[in-house]
N, C-alpha and C positions, 0 to 999 in steps of 0.2 A: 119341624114337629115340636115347636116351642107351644104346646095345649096346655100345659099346667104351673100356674107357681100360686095360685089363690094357697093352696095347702101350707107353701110357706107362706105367702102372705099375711094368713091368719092370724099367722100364729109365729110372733116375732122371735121368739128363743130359739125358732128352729132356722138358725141360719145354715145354710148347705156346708158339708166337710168332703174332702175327699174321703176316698175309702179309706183310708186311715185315719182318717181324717175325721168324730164332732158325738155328743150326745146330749138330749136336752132333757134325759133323768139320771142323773151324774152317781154311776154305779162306782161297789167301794175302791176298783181302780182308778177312777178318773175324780178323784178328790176324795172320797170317801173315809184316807184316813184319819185313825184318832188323832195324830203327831206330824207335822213335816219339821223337815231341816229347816234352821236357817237360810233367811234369803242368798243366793251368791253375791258374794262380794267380788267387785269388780277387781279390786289391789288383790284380792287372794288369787285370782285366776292371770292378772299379769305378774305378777311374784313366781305363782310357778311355772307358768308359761304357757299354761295346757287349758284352754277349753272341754270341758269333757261332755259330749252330746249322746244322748240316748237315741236310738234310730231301730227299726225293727230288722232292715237286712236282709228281707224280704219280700221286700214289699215294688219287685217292677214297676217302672222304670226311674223312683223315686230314694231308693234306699235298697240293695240288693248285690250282689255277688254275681260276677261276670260269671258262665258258665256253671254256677252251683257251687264253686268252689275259688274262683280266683279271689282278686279283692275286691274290696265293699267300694261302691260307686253307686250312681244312680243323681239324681238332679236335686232332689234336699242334702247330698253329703258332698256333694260340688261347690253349693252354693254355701253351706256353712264351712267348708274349707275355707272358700272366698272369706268369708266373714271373716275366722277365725284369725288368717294372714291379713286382713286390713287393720285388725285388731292387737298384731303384734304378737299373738299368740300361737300354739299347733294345736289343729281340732284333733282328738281323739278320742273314737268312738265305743260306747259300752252298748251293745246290742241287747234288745230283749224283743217280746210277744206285745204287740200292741196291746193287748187285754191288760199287760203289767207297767205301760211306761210310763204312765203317772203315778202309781208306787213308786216306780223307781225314784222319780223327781223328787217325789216329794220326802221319800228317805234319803235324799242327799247321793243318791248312786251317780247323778250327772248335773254338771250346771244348767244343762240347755235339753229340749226337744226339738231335734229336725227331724219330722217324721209328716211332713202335710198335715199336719194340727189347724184345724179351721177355730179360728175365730169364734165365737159364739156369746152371746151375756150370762149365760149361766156358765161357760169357763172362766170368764174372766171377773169374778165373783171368786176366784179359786185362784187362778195363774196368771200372770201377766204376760204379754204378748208384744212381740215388734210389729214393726213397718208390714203389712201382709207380702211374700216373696213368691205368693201363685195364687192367681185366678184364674177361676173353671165354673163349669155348669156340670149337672148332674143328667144324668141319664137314665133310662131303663132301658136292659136289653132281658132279646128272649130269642127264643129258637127262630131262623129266619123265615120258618113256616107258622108261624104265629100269628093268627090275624082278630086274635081275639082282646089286643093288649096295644091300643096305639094313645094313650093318655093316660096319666096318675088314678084320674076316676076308674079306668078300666083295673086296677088293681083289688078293686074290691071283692073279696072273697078268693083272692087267688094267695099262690103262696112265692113267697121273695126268700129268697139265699142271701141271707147279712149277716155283719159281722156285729155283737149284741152290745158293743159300744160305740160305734161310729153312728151320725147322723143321720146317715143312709139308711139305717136300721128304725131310727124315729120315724123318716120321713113315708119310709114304706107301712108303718104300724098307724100311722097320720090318716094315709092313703087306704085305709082297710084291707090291709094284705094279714094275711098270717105269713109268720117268721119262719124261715127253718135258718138254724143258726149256723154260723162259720166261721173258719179260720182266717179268713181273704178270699180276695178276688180268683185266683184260681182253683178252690173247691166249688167256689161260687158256680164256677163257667162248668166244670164238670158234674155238680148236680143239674143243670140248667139242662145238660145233653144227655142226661139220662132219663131226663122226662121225671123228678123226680121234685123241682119246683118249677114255677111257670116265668120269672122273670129273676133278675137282681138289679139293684140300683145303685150307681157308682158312679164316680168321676169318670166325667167323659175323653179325659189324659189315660188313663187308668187302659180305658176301651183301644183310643187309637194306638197305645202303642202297644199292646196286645195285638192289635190287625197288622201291625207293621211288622212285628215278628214273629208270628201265626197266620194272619192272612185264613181265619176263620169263617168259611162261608155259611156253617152253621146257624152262626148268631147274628145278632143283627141291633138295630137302638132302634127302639118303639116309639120311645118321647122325649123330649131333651126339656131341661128347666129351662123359665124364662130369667129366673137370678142367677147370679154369679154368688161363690164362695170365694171365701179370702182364708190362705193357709199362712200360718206365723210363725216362730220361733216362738216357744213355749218355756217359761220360767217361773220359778217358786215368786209367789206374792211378795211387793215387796224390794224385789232384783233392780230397784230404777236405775242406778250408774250401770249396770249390766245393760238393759232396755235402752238407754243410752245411747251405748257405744256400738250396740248391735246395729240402731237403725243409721248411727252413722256412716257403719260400713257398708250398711245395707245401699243408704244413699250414695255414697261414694264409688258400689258396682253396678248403681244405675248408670250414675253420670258417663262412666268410661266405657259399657258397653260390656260389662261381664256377665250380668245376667241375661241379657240378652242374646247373649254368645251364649250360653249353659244352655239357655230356653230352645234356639234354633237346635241347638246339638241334639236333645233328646224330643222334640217336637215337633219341629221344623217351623216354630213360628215362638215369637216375645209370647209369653203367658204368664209373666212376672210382674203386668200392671194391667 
């Protein structure tokens, strides 16, 4: 059901994000502020030994807490693990509200963001970005008695559950939807089942591993993009010996089979190239 990507094609700023993941009117969390920190320095963060990553901790099967309560895992705090140990360093993680984590960045709260951060030219006009460590397509799902919603065209006049800084939220607002706004993907799916918006639009990782561990007959995917998004580690402008050494080890967990091992674990297939 790959019917739409002209919307992004159009319109080149809008590169696809995961649900945590992108926006192409850069609101005052996602750059907005008046001051950032100093870029990171590569010798300050091997001096003290700690990479310090901002991540949301919430956000299944990407960044999140086994059970609601155990410890924080998920496949962006695997993979910057990785990173962090090729790097000589220990990742340790400062969680917050995706709405806040480029405040954070940019007030120096953390060196890095692993939070499926897409790519896009108006962030990187702001942040500097590695090697991208996930590729995906975007989707729209809707109740699976839905037959009024099987293309991005068909979103016109209807209403989409997004999150009012991620890409998803552009690309639905693109697509002539009206917004009803949200915290993530799981209010998303529960206003969606109360009949109270007609779609959401989100990474299609996002969806299956939702079915994998819900097995929701409910919902269902309307249309799938024809592009792909690229999700990065995200850094203050500026971080290049940091951008460096990240895609080093980023390269160095292609060559050996780490992200690929990380990608099967929580997807059951490579989605890191």
């Amino acid at each position: 059901m790959k019917n739409r990507l002209s919307v992004l094609g159009a319109a080149a700023a809008l590169t696809l994000a995961l649900a945590g993941c992108g926006s192409s009117s850069t609101p005052a969390s996602d750059g907005g502020a008046s001051e950032s920190a100093a870029p990171s320095s590569l010798q300050e963060i091997q001096d003290s030994g700690v990479l310090t990553v901002g991540t949301e901790g919430t956000y299944r099967p990407f960044s999140f807490h086994e059970g609601g309560s155990g410890d924080l895992t998920g496949y962006d705090v695997e993979v910057i693990t990785a990173v962090a140990e090729k790097m000589g360093v220990e990742a340790e993680f400062q969680e917050t509200q995706w709405d806040a984590i480029f405040a954070g960045l940019e007030a120096g709260r953390f060196d890095v963001i692993a939070n499926q951060v897409s790519i896009t030219d108006e962030r990187k006009e702001t942040y500097d970005f590695s090697e991208p460590y996930t590729v995906s397509s975007g989707v729209i799902v809707t109740t699976a008695d839905n037959g009024d919603i099987s293309s991005f065209d068909d979103l016109a006049g209807k209403t989409t559950a997004q999150s009012l800084t991620s890409n998803w939220n552009d690309l639905a607002k693109e697509s002539g939807a009206n917004v009803e706004p949200v915290e993530g993907w799981a209010q998303s799916i529960t206003l969606l089942e109360q009949g109270r918006v007609d779609a959401t639009i989100n990474d299609e990782l996002t969806y299956l591993d939702y079915q994998k561990t819900d097995s929701n007959e409910n919902i269902k995917i309307a249309a799938t993009t024809e592009e792909t998004s690229e999700s990065a580690v995200a850094v203050r402008k500026g971080s290049t010996e940091l951008v460096d050494a990240i895609n080093t080890a980023l390269e160095e967990l292609r060559a050996d089979g780490t992200l690929a091992e990380i990608s099967e674990k929580y997807f059951g297939s490579d989605v890191s190239e």
